[in-house]
C-alpha positions as CSV (number, residue, x, y, z in Angstrom):
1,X,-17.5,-142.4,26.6
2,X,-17.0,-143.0,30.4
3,X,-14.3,-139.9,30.3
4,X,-16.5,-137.8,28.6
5,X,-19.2,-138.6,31.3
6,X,-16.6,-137.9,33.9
7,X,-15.5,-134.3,32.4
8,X,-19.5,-133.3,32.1
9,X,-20.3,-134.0,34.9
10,X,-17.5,-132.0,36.9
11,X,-19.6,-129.0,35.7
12,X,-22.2,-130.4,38.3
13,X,-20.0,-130.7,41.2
14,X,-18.0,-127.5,40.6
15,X,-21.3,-125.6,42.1
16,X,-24.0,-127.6,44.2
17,X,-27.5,-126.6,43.9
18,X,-28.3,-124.7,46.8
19,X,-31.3,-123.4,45.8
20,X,-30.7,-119.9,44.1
21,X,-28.6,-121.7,40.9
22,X,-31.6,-123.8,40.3
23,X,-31.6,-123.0,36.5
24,X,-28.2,-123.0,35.6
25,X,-27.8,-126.5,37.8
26,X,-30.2,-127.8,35.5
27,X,-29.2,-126.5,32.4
28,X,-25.7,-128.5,33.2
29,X,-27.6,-131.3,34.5
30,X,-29.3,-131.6,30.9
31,X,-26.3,-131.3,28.6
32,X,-24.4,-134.0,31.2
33,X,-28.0,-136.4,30.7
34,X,-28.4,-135.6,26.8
35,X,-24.4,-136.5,26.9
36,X,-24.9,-139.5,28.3
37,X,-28.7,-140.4,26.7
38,X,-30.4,-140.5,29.9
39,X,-32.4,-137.5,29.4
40,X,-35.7,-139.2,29.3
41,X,-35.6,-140.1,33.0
42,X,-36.4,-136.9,33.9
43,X,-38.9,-136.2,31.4
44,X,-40.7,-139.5,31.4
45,X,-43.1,-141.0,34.9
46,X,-41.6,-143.7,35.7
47,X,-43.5,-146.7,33.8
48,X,-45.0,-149.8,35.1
49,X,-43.8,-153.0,35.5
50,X,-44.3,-155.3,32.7
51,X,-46.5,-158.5,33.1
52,X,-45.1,-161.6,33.9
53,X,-45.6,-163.5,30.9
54,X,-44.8,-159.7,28.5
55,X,-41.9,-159.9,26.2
56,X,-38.2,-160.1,27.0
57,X,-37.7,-156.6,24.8
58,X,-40.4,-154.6,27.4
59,X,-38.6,-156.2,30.2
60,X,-35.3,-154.9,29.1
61,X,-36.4,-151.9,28.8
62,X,-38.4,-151.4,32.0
63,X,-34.7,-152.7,34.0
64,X,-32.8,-150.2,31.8
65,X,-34.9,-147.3,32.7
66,X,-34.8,-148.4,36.5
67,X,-30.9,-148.4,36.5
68,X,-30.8,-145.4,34.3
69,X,-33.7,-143.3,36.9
70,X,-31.2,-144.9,39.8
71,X,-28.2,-143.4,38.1
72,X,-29.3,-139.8,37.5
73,X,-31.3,-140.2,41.0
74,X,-27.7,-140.4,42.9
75,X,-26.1,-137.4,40.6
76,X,-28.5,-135.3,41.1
77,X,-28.9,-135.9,45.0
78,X,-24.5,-135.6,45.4
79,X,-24.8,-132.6,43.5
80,X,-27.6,-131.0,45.8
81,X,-26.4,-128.8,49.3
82,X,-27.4,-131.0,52.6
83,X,-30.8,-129.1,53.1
84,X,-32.1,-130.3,49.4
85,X,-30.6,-133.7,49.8
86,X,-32.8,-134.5,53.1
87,X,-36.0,-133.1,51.4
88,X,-35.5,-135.4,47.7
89,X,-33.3,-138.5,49.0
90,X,-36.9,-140.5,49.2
91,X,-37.8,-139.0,45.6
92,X,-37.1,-141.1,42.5
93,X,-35.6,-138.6,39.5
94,X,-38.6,-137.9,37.9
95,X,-40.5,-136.9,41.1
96,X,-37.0,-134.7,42.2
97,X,-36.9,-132.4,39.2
98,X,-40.9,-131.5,38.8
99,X,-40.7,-130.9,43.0
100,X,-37.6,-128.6,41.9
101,X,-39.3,-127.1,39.2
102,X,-42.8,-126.1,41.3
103,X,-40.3,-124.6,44.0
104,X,-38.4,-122.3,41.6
105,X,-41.0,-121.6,39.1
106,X,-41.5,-118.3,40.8
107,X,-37.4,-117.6,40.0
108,X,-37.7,-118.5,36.9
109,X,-40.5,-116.5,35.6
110,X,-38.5,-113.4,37.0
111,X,-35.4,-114.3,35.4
112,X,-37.7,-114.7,32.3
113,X,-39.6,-111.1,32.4
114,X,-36.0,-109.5,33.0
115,X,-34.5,-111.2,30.3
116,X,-36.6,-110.6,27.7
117,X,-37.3,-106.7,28.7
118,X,-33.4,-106.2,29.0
119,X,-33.5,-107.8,25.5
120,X,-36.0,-105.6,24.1
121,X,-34.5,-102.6,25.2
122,X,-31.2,-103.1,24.4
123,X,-30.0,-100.4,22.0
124,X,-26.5,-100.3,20.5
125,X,-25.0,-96.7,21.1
126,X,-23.6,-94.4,18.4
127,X,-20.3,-95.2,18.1
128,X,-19.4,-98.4,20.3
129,X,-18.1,-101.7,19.2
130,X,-21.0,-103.7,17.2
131,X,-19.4,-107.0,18.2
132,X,-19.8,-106.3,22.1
133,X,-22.8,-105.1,21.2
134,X,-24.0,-108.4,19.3
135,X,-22.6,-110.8,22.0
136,X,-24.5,-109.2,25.2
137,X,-27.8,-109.6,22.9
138,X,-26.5,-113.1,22.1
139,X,-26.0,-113.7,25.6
140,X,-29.6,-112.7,26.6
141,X,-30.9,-115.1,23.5
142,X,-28.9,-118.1,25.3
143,X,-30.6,-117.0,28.6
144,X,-34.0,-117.4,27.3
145,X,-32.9,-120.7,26.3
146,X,-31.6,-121.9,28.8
147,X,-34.8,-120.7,30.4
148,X,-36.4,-123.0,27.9
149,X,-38.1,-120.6,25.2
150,X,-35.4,-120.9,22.1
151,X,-36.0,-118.4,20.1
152,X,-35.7,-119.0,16.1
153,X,-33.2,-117.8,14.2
154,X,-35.0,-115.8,12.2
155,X,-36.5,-114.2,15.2
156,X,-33.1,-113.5,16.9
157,X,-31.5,-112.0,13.4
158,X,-34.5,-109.4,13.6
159,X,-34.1,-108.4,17.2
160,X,-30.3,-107.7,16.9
161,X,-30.6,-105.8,13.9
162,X,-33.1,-103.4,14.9
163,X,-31.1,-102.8,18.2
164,X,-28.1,-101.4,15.8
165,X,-27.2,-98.1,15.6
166,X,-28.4,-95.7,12.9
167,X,-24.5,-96.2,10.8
168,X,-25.8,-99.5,10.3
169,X,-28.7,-98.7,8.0
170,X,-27.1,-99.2,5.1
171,X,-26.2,-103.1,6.5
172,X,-29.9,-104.0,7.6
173,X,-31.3,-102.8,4.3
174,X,-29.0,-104.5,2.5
175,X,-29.4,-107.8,4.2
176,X,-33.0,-107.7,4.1
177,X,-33.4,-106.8,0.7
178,X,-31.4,-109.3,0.0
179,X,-33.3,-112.2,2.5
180,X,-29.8,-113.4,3.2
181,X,-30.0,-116.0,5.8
182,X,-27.1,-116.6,8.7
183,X,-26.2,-117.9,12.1
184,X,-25.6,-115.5,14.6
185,X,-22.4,-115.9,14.5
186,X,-21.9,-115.8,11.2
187,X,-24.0,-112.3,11.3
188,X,-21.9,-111.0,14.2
189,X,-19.0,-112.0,11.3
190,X,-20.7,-109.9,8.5
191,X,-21.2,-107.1,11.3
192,X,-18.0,-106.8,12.4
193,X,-16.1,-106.3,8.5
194,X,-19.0,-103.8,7.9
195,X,-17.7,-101.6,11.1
196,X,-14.3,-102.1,9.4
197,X,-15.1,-101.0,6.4
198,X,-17.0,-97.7,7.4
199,X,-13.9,-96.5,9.9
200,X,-11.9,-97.4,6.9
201,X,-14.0,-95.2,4.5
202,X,-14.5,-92.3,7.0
203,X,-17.8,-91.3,6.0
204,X,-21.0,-92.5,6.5
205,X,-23.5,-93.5,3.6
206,X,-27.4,-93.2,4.4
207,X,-30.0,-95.0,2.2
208,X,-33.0,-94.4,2.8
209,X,-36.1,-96.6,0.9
210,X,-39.3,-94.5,0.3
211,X,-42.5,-95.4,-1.2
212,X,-43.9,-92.9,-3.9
213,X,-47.1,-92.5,-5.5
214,X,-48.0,-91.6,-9.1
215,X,-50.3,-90.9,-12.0
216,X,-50.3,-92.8,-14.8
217,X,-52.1,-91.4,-17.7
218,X,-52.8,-92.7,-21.3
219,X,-52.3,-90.0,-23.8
220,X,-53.9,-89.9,-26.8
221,X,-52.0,-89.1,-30.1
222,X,-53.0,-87.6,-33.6
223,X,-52.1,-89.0,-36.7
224,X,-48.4,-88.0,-38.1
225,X,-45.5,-87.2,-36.8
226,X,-46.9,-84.6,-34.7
227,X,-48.1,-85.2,-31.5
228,X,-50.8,-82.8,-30.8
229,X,-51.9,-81.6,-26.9
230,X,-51.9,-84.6,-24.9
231,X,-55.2,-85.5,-23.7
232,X,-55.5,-87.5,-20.7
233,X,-57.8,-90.6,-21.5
234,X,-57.5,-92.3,-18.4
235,X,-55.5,-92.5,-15.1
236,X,-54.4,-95.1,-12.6
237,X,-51.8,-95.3,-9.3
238,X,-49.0,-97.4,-9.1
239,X,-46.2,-97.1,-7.3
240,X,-42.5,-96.9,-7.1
241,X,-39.6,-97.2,-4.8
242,X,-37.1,-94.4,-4.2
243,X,-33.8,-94.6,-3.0
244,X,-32.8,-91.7,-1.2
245,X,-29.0,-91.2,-0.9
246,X,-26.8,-89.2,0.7
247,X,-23.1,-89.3,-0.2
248,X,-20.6,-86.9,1.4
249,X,-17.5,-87.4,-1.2
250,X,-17.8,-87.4,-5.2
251,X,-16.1,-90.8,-5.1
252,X,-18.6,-92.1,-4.1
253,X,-21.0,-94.8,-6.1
254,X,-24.1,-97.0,-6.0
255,X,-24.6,-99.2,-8.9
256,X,-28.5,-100.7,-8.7
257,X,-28.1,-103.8,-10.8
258,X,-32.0,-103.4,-11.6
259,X,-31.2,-100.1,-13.5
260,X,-29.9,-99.1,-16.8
261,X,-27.4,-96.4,-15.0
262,X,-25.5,-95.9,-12.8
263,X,-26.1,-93.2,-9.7
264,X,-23.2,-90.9,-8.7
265,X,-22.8,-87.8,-6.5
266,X,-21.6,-85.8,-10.3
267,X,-21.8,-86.2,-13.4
């Protein structure tokens, strides 16, 4: 445990916050207090001193979160530059990190807005590597955070795979149809053996989901064998679901497990 405190918290004193690496000093500063379950100083006030005569368990605990709020006071301050060590070294934890946080609110809101519009914006290109690609929008998803706004999985999945290129239609109807749920890495996995298998195949395969209309009408038939002129009765809308594809080679096949055939480019 102590050795695993020691390695985390190297990540601290490799770069001092001097004032422009506020958030990623924090971010390590969490990860080395969640390590080490000591967190809560710097999200709880510091708490009052129990009553003489309280129990011996609130008593424990009030001494524990002193030493603790001690403890992260002093790594915090040795990891700071000079200047920021003279303006907190009177400041109990707590008081140190929501002092920090009014001070580089303004930096963080601007990393924020840049972030989330590079995110946004980020199209893949015709052509490129889908797993760079995938990892630079992962890496802006870790930004935000870092920056505090975790974004759900769900949400993630749906930005990436509208930033794909247009060969990857096929892929994001598929997987949507399909509601098939995935980590991102697990979806930059499924990405990158898709790639492979379209350089693989040479061609490109477009589907293309359309909705149709149409008339339903009840037809009314005459006794016999015989039907007579059909006479429409009655009509209503409903409608259907196309599948639009476009297959460059005769070898090529899409079998819809919902039909009765199968679809080929010939007969």
């Amino acid at each position: 445990m102590a050795n695993n405190s020691i390695s985390l918290r190297s990540l601290l004193e490799k770069e001092k916050l001097n004032g422009i690496n506020f958030l990623d000093w924090f971010h390590n500063l969490r990860i080395v207090l969640k390590q080490e379950m000591k967190e809560y100083v710097i999200e709880e006030p510091v708490p009052d001193e129990p009553a003489t005569n309280a129990p011996r368990a609130d008593k424990d605990k009030f001494k524990k979160h002193m030493d603790d709020m001690v403890d992260v006071g002093c790594l915090m301050l040795a990891t700071m530059n000079s200047e920021l060590q003279k303006q907190h070294e009177n400041m109990v934890a707590y008081k140190m990190i929501q002092n920090l946080k009014e001070i580089y609110e303004g930096q963080a809101r601007q990393e924020r807005y840049e972030t989330s519009k590079a995110l946004f914006q980020c199209k893949m290109i015709e052509g490129s590597p889908v797993g760079a690609h995938v990892i630079k929008m992962m890496g802006y998803i870790q930004t935000f955070e870092k920056l505090g706004f975790s974004l759900k999985d769900e949400l993630a999945t749906d930005l990436i795979m509208q930033s794909l290129s247009d060969s990857f239609k096929p892929f994001v109807l598929n997987f949507n149809i399909n509601e098939i749920n995935k980590t991102l890495p697990q979806l930059l996995g499924m990405l990158r053996t898709a790639e492979g298998d379209m350089k693989k195949s040479g061609s490109k395969t477009i589907l293309v989901v359309r909705e149709v209309k149409r008339k339903e009408k009840k037809v009314a038939k005459s006794k016999g064998v015989e039907v007579k002129k059909a006479k429409a009765v009655g009509a209503s809308v409903s409608s259907i679901y196309v599948i639009d594809v476009n297959m460059p080679t005769s070898s090529s096949w899409v079998l819809d497990t919902g039909c009765g055939s199968h679809i080929c480019t010939s007969v």
